[in-house]
C-alpha positions as CSV (number, residue, x, y, z in Angstrom):
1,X,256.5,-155.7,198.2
2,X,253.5,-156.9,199.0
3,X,250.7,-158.0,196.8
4,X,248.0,-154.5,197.3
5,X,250.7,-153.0,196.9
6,X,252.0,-154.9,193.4
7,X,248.4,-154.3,192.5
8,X,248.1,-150.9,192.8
9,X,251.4,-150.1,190.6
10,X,250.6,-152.3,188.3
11,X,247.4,-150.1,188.0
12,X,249.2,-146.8,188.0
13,X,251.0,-148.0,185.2
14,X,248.4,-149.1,182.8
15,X,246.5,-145.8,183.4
16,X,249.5,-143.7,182.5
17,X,250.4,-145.9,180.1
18,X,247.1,-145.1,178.4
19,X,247.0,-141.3,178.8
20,X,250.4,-140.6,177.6
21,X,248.8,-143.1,174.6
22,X,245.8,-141.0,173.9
23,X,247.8,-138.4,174.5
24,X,250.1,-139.2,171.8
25,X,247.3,-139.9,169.2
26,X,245.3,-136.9,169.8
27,X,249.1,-134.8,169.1
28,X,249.6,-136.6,165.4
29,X,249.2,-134.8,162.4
30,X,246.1,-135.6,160.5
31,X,244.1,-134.4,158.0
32,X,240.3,-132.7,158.4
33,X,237.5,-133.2,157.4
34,X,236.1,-129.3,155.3
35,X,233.3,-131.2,153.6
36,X,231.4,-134.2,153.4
37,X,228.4,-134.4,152.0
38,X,226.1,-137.9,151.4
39,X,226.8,-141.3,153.5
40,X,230.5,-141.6,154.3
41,X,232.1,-144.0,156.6
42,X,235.5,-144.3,159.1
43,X,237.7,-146.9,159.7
44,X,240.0,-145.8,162.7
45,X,243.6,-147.8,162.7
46,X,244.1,-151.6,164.0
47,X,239.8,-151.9,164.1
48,X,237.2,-153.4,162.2
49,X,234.4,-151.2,162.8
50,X,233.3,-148.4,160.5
51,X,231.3,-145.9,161.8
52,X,230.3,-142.3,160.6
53,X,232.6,-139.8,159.1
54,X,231.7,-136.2,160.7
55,X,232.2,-133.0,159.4
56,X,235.6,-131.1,161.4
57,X,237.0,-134.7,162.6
58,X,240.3,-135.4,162.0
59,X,241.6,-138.6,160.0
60,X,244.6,-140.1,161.7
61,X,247.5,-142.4,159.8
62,X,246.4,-145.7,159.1
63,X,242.9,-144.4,159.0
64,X,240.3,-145.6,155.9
65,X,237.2,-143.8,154.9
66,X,234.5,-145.2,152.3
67,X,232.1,-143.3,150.2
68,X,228.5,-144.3,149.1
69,X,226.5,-143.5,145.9
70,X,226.2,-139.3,145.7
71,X,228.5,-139.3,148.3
72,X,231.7,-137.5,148.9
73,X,234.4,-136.1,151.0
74,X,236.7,-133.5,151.0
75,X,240.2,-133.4,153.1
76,X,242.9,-130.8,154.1
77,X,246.3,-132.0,154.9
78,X,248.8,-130.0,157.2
79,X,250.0,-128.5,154.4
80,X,246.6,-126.8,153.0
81,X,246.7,-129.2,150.9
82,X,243.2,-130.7,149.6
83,X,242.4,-134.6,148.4
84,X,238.4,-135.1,147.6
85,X,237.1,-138.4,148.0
86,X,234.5,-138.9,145.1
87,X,231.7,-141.7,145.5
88,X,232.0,-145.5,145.9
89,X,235.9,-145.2,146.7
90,X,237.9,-146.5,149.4
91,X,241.0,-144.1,150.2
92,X,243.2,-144.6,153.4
93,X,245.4,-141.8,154.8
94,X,248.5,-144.4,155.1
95,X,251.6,-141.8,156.3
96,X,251.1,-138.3,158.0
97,X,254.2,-136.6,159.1
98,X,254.9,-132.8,159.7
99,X,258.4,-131.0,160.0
100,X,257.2,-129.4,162.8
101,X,256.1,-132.9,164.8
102,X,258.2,-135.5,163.5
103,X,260.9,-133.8,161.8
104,X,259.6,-135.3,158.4
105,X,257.4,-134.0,155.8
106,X,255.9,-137.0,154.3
107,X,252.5,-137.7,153.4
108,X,251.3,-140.8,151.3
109,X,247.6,-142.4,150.5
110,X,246.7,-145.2,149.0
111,X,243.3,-145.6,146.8
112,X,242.3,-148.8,146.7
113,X,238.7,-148.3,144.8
114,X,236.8,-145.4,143.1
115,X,238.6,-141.7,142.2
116,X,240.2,-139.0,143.7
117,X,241.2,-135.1,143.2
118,X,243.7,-133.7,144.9
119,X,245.4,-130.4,144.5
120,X,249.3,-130.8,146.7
121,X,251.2,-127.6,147.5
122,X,254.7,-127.4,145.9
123,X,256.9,-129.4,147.3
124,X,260.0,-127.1,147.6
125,X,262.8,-129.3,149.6
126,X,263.8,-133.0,148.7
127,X,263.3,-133.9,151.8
128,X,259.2,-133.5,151.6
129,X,257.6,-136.8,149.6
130,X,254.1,-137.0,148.4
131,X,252.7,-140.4,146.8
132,X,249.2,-142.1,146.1
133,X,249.3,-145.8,145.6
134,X,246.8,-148.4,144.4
135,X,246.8,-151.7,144.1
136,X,248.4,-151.4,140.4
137,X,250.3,-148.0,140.5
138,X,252.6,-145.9,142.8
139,X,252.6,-141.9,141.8
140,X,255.2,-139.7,143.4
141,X,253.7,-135.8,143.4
142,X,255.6,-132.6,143.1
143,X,253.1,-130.0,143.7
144,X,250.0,-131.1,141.4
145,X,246.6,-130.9,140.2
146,X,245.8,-134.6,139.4
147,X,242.5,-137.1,139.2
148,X,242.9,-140.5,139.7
149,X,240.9,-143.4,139.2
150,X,240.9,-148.0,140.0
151,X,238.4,-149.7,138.9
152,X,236.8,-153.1,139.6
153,X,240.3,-154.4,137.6
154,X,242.3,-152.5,139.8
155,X,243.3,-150.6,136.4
156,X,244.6,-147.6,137.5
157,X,244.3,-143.9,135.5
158,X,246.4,-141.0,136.3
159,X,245.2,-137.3,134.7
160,X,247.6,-134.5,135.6
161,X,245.4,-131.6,135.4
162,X,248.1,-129.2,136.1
163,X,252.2,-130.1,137.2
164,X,253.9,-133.1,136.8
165,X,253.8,-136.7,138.9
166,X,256.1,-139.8,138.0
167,X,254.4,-142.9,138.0
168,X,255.4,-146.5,138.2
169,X,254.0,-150.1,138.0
170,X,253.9,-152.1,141.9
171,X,254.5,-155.3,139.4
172,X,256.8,-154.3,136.3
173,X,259.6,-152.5,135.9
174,X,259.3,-148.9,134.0
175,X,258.4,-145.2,135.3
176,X,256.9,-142.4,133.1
177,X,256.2,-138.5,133.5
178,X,252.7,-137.7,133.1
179,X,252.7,-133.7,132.6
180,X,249.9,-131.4,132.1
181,X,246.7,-132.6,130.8
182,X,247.9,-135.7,130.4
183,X,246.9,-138.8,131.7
184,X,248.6,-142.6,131.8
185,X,246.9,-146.4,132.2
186,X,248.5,-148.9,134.7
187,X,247.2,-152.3,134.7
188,X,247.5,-154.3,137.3
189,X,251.3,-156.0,136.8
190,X,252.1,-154.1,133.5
191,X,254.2,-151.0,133.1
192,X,252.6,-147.7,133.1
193,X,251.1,-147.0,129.4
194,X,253.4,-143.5,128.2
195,X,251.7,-140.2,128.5
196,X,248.9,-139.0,126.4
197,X,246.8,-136.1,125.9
198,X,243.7,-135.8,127.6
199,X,240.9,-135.5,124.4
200,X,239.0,-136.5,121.7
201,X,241.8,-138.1,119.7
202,X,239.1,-138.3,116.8
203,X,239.1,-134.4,116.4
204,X,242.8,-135.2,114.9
205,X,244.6,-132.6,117.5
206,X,248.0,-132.7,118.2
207,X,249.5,-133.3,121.6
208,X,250.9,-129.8,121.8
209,X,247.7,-128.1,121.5
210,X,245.8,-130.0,123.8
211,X,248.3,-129.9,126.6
212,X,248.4,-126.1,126.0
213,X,244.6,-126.0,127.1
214,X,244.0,-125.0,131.1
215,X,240.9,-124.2,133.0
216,X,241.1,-123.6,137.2
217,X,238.1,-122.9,138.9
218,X,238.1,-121.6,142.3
219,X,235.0,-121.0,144.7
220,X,234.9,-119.4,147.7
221,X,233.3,-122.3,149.4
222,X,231.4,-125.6,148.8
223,X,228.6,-124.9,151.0
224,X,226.5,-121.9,151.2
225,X,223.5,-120.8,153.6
226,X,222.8,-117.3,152.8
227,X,219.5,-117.3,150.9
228,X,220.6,-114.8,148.8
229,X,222.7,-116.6,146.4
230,X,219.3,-118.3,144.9
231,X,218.7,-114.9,143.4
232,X,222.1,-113.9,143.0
233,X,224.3,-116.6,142.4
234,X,227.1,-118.2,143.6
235,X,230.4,-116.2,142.5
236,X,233.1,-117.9,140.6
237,X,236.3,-117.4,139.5
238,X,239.3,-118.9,138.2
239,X,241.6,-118.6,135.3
240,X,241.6,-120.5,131.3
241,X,243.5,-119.7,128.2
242,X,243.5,-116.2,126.4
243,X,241.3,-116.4,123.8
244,X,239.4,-119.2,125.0
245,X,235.9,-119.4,125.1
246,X,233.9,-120.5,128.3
247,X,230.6,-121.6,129.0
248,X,228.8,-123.1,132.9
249,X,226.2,-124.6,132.1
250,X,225.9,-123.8,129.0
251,X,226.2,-120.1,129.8
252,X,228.8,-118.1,128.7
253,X,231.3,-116.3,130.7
254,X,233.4,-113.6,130.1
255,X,237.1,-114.6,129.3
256,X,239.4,-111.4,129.8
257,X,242.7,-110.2,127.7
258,X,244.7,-112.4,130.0
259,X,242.4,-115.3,130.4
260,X,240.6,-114.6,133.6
261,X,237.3,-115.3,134.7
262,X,234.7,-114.2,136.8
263,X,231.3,-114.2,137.7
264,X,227.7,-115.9,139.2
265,X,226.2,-119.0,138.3
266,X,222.7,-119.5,139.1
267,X,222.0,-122.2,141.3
268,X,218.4,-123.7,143.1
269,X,218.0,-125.5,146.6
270,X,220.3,-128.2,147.2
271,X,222.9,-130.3,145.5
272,X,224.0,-128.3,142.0
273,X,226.2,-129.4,139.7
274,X,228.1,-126.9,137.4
275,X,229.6,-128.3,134.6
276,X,232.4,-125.9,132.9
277,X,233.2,-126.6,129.6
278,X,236.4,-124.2,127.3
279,X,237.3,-124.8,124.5
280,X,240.5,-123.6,122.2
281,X,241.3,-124.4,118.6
282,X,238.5,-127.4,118.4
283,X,240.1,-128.9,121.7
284,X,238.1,-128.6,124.8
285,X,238.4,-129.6,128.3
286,X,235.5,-129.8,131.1
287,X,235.4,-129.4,135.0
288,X,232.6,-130.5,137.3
289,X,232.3,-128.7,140.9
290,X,229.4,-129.7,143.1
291,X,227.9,-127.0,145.4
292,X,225.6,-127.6,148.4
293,X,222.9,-125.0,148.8
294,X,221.4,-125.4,151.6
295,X,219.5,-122.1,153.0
296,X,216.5,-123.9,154.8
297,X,216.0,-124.4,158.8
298,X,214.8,-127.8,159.4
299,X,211.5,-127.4,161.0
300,X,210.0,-129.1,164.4
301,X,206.4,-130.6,164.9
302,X,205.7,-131.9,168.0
303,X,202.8,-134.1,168.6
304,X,201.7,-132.3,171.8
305,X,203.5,-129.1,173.1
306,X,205.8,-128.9,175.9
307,X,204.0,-127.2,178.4
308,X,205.9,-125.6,181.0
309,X,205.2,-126.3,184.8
310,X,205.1,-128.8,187.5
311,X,204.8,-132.4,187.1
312,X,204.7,-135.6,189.1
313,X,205.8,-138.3,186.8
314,X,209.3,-138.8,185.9
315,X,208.9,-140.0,182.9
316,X,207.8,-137.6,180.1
317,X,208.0,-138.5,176.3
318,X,208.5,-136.3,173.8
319,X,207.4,-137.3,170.0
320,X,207.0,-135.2,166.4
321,X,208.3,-134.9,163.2
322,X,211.3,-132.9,161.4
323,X,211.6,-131.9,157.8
324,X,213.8,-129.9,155.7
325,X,212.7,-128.2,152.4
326,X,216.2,-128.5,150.9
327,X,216.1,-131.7,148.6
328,X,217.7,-134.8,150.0
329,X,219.0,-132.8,153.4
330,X,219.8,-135.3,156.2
331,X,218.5,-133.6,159.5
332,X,220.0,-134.8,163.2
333,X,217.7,-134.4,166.3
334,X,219.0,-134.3,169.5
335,X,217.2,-134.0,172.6
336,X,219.2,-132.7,175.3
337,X,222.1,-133.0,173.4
338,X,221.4,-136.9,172.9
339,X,221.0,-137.6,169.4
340,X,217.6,-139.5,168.7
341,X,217.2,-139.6,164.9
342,X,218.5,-138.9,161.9
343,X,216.1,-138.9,158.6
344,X,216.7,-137.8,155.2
345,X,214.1,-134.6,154.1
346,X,211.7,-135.6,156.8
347,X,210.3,-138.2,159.3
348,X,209.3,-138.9,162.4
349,X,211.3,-139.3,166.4
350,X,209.8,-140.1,169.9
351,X,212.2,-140.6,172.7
352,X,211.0,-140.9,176.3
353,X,212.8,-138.1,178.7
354,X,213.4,-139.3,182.5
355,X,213.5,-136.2,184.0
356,X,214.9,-135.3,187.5
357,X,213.5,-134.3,190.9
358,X,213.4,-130.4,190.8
359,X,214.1,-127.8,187.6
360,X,214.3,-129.7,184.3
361,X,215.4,-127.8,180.8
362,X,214.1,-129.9,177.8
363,X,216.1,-128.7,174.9
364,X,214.9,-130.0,171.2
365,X,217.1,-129.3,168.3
366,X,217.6,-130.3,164.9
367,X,220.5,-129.7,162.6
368,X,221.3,-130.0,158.7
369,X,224.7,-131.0,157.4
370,X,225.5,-127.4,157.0
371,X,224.4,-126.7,160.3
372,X,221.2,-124.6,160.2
373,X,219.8,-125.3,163.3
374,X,216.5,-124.7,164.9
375,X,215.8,-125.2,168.6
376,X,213.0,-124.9,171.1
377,X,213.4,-125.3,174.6
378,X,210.9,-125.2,177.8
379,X,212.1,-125.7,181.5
380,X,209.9,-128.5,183.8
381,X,209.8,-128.9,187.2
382,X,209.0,-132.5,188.7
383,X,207.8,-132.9,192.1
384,X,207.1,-136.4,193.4
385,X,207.1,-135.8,197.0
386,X,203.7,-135.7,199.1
387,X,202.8,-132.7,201.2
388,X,203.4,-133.8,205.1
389,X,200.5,-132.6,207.1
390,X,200.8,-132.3,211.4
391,X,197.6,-131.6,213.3
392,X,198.8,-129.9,217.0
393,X,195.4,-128.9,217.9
394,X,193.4,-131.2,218.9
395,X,196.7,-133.0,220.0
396,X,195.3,-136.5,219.7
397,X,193.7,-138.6,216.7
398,X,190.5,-139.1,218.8
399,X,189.9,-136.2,221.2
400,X,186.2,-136.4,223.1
401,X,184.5,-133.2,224.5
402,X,182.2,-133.6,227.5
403,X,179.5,-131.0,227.1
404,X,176.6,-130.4,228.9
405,X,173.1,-131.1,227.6
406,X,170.8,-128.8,226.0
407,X,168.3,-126.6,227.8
408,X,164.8,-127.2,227.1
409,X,164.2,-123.9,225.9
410,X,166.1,-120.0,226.0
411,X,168.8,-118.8,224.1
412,X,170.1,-121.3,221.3
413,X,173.0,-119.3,220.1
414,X,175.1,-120.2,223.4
415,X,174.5,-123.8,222.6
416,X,175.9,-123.3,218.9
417,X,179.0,-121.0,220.0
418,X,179.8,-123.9,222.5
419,X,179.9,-126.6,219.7
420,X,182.7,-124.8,217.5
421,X,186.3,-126.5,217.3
422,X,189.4,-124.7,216.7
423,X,191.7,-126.6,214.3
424,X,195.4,-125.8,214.3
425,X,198.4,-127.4,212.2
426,X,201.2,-127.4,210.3
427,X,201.9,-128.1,206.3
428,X,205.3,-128.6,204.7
429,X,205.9,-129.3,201.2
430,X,209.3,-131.3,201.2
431,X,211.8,-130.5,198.9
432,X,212.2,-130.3,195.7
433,X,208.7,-128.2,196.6
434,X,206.5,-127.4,194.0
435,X,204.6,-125.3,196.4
436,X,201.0,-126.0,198.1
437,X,198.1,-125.3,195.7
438,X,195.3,-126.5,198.3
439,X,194.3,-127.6,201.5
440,X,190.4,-128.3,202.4
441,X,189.0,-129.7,205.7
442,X,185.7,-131.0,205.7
443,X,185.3,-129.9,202.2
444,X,186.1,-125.8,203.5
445,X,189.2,-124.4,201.9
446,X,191.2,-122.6,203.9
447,X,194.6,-120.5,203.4
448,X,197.9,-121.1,205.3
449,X,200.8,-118.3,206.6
450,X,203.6,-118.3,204.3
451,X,205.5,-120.7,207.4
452,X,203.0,-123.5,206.3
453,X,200.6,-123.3,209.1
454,X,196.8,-123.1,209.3
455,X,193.8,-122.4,211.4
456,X,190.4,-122.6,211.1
457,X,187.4,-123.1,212.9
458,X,184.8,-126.0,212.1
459,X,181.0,-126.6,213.4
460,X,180.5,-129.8,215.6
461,X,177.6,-132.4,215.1
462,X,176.1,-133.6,218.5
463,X,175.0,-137.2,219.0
464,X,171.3,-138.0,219.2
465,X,169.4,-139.6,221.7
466,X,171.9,-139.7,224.1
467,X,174.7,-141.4,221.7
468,X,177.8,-139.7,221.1
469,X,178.4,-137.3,218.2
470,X,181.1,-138.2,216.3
471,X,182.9,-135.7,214.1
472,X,185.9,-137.2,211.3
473,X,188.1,-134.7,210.7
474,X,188.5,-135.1,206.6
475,X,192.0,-133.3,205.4
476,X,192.7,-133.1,201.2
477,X,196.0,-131.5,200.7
478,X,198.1,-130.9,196.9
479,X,200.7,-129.2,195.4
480,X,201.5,-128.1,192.1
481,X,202.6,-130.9,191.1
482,X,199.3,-133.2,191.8
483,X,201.0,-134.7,194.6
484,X,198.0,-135.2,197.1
485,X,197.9,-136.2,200.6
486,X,194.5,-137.2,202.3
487,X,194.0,-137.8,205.8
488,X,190.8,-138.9,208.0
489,X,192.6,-140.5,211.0
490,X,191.3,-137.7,213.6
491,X,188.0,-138.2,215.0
492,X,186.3,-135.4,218.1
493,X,183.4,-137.3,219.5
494,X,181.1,-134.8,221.7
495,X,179.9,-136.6,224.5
């Protein structure tokens, strides 16, 4: 085989090689993103980079992500099942597999900074694993409601909310059950610390009544848009102990017969947090959910309008401001679909738009993280070609006329008619053609056909004393677009 040949195989192979890779990646199992909220960062597998963690993406095996101060992130596995990603972690999705892909149902994370809450669907077959590590702490799920937490120590804290995890030491020997409302300590190379009660153990309850103690709180949604929840609230609902009492922010809710709940808590513009507090038999236990409000457009100022029509100039630049009036909203702008800027409430963006020879569509839009979206658009047309202007009558640039002289006296208006010159051409506007907005000769406007050609008639100047009379022809031509084309090449001398 020769060596073109050699070449171009060896091509072939790499590029199928790399589809039937990308291919494969984009067909894996992965959990997406339903929320994010604040600054949170990706770390794709086998790179260093980190780059921005977008709402709807999908978070591969092998994949970390790392929250900032107010931030946070919630995920859905496969499975439904939902991990949130509070602020200052670092969480990496280590193992996803799927029954349906891989024959396997396995899914496994590993916290190495900061807390979590997940909620795992039951696992109903022993074939299906769930586990969070950390660097301290391994815990094997079985359908569970659990927060966990490592600190700078890499101290890790397991609270089983609702359901029942096992949880061992990465660097002693030992494993515990941590049930319901229960929580155990693992420090980095000692066993796990046995279960205890989530409380105040200074209130002198026992074990049995605090683990009886249960509050679920379900919202629709952690996002909402529709203005009218500012006067109505958001609706809430969720289930606690009979008998219990209940209060949201300090607001009481009505606890029914069999223990549950429903109804609307007030919230303002922006980030709320709802803290729910029941209590039983001088025990209590609390529940923070964060909602997004977020019911404002993000607003466009541009510094100068965009004023539809033609123009001449390929470049065309485009500045303003954007702001939001919901609190600490991060607004994208995009121009053309190009994003330009990205400010927190407000601030300012200039790009410089190189547009194209003919029909332009200059499309601004800005967009909050819960997608309201406001956009303005205007359509340009650019034009940087000169008209082309043909005289065919006279023929040449300098044409003389040999009249006769001029009687001493009689009739003068024979002598005028003679000293008129017809004045015939041709003016195209190449394409992409704005269209002609004037033509002048000698100062005189005149009007062309719709074909682009012209005639007119101008007045000749004789010579005096027996020199020649020279006549410049002066032509001034534009388009729509301010493309001009002057010429004063012809010349009819009257001799």
């Amino acid at each position: 085989m020769n060596r073109p040949k050699m070449k171009t195989l060896g091509l072939l192979i790499l590029v199928t090689a790399s589809f039937w890779s990308f291919s494969a990646t984009r067909q894996q199992p992965g959990a997406q993103v339903k929320f994010v909220i604040g600054k949170v960062e990706i770390q794709p597998k086998n790179q260093t980079r980190w780059s921005k963690l977008r709402l709807r993406q999908s978070v591969y095996s092998g994949d970390r992500l790392k929250t900032f101060l107010s931030s946070r992130v919630e995920l859905q596995m496969p499975d439904k099942s939902v991990i949130k990603v509070n602020q200052n972690s670092i969480f990496e999705v280590k193992e996803i597999k799927t029954a349906r892909q891989n024959n396997e149902d396995k899914m496994s994370f590993t916290l190495w900074a900061g807390n979590i809450w997940a909620h795992f669907k039951k696992i109903v077959s022993s074939r299906q694993t769930r586990e969070i590590e950390s660097p301290s702490a391994v815990v094997a799920i079985r359908g569970t409601t659990l927060e966990m937490d490592v600190d700078q120590h890499e101290t890790t804290r397991v609270h089983v909310i609702e359901g029942q995890v096992a949880v061992r030491s990465r660097g002693a020997a030992g494993e515990v059950l941590v049930g319901s409302n229960q929580q155990s300590v693992i420090e980095k190379g000692k066993a796990p610390s046995p279960p205890k009660a989530v409380g105040n153990e200074a209130e002198g309850q026992s074990n049995s009544v605090r683990e009886k103690l249960k509050l679920d709180v379900n919202v629709a949604k952690l996002q909402f848009t529709d203005p009218a929840v500012i006067m109505g609230g958001i609706p809430v609902r969720g289930r606690v102990n009979p008998k219990a009492q209940l209060v949201a922010n300090d607001i009481p809710l009505n606890v029914m017969p069999n223990g549950q709940f429903q109804g609307r808590i007030r919230v303002k513009e922006g980030l709320n947090e709802i803290r729910f507090v029941a209590r039983l038999d001088g025990t209590q236990i609390k529940k923070v959910l964060r909602v997004l409000v977020n019911t404002k457009k993000p607003q466009i100022r541009l510094s100068k309008p965009i004023v539809a029509g033609f123009l001449n100039r390929r470049d065309y630049s485009l500045s303003g401001a954007v702001f939001d009036l919901t609190p600490q909203d991060r607004i994208k702008v995009f121009i053309n679909d190009e994003l330009v800027t990205e400010v927190v409430g407000r601030g300012s963006f200039n790009r410089t738009v190189i547009l194209k020879e003919g029909k332009n569509i200059i499309r601004i839009r800005a967009v909050d993280i819960s997608k309201n979206t406001t956009e303005m658009a205007e359509q340009l047309f650019l034009d940087t070609v000169k008209p082309i202007l043909t005289v065919t009558e006279p023929a040449q640039q300098v044409f003389a006329r040999f009249e006769p002289p001029r009687p001493p006296s009689g009739d003068y208006s024979f002598v005028k008619e003679k000293f008129k010159q017809t004045i015939r051409g041709l003016v195209i506007d190449p394409q992409p053609s704005s269209g002609i907005k004037r033509i002048t000769i000698n100062g005189k406007e005149i009007r062309p056909n719709s074909d682009g050609s012209f005639e007119t008639e101008i007045v000749l100047k004789r010579g005096k004393l027996g020199q020649p009379g020279k006549n410049r022809l002066s032509f001034y031509i534009e388009d729509m677009a301010g493309n001009i084309t002057r010429d004063n090449s012809h010349v009819i001398l009257i001799r």
